[in-house]
C-alpha positions in Angstrom: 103.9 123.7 86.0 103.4 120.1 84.5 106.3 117.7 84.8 106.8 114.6 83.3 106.6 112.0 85.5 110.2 110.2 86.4 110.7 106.2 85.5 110.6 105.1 88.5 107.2 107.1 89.0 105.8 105.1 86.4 107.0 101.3 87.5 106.1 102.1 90.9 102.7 103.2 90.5 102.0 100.8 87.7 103.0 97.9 90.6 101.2 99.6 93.4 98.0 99.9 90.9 98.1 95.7 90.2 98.7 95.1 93.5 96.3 97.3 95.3 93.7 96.4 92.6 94.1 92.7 93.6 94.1 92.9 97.5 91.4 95.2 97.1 89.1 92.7 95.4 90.2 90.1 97.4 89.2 92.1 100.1 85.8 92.8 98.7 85.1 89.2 98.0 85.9 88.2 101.5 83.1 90.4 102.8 80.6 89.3 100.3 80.3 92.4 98.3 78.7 91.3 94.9 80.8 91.7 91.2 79.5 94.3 88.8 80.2 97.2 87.8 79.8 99.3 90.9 82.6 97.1 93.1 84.9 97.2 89.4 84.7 101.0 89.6 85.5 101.1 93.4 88.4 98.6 92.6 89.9 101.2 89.8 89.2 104.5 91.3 90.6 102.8 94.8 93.7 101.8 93.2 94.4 104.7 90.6 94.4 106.8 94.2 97.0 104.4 95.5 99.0 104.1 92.6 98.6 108.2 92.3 100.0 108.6 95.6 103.0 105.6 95.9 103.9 107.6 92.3 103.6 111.4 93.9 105.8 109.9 97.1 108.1 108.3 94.8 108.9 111.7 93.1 108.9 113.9 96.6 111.7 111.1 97.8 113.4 112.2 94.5 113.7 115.4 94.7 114.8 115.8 98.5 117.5 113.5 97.3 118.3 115.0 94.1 117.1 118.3 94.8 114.9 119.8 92.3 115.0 119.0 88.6 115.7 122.5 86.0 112.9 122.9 83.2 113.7 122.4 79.8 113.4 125.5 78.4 112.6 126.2 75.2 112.4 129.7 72.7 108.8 131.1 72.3 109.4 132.4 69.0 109.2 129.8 65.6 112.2 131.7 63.9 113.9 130.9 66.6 113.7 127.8 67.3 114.4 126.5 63.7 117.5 129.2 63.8 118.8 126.9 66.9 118.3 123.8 65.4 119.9 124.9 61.9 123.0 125.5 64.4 123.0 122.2 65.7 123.7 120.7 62.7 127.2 120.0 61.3 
């Protein structure tokens, strides 16, 4: 099933992705690769699989030392739902 990503998912992978996107073109300019739109592309997709997995290894290290989060659950039927929020009201 889906889960939302945690917090520190997010900064952690959004760091990894600048940073892996910079050495990585640094990289490529050292070796002479020409700019366009092929190396750009490489750059991204290179560093969206970093980021991807610094953010999945963040959230594994979370849940061995959290242990695994419960799922929100939430009722299938309309009726109610809108009967469990009418109760939550004062």
């Amino acid at each position: 099933m889906f889960a939302l990503p945690s917090i520190w998912n997010l900064f952690i992978s959004t760091v990894v992705f600048f940073l892996a996107a910079w050495y990585i073109r640094r990289y490529l300019e050292a070796h002479g690769t020409p700019g366009g739109m092929t190396r750009g592309l490489l750059v991204f997709v290179l560093a969206s699989l970093l980021s991807w997995g610094a953010g999945a290894a963040v959230d594994w290290v979370q849940e061995q030392i959290a242990g695994p989060q419960a799922a929100a659950q939430t009722p299938d039927d309309l009726s109610q739902l809108l009967k469990a929020m009418g109760q939550t009201r004062p």
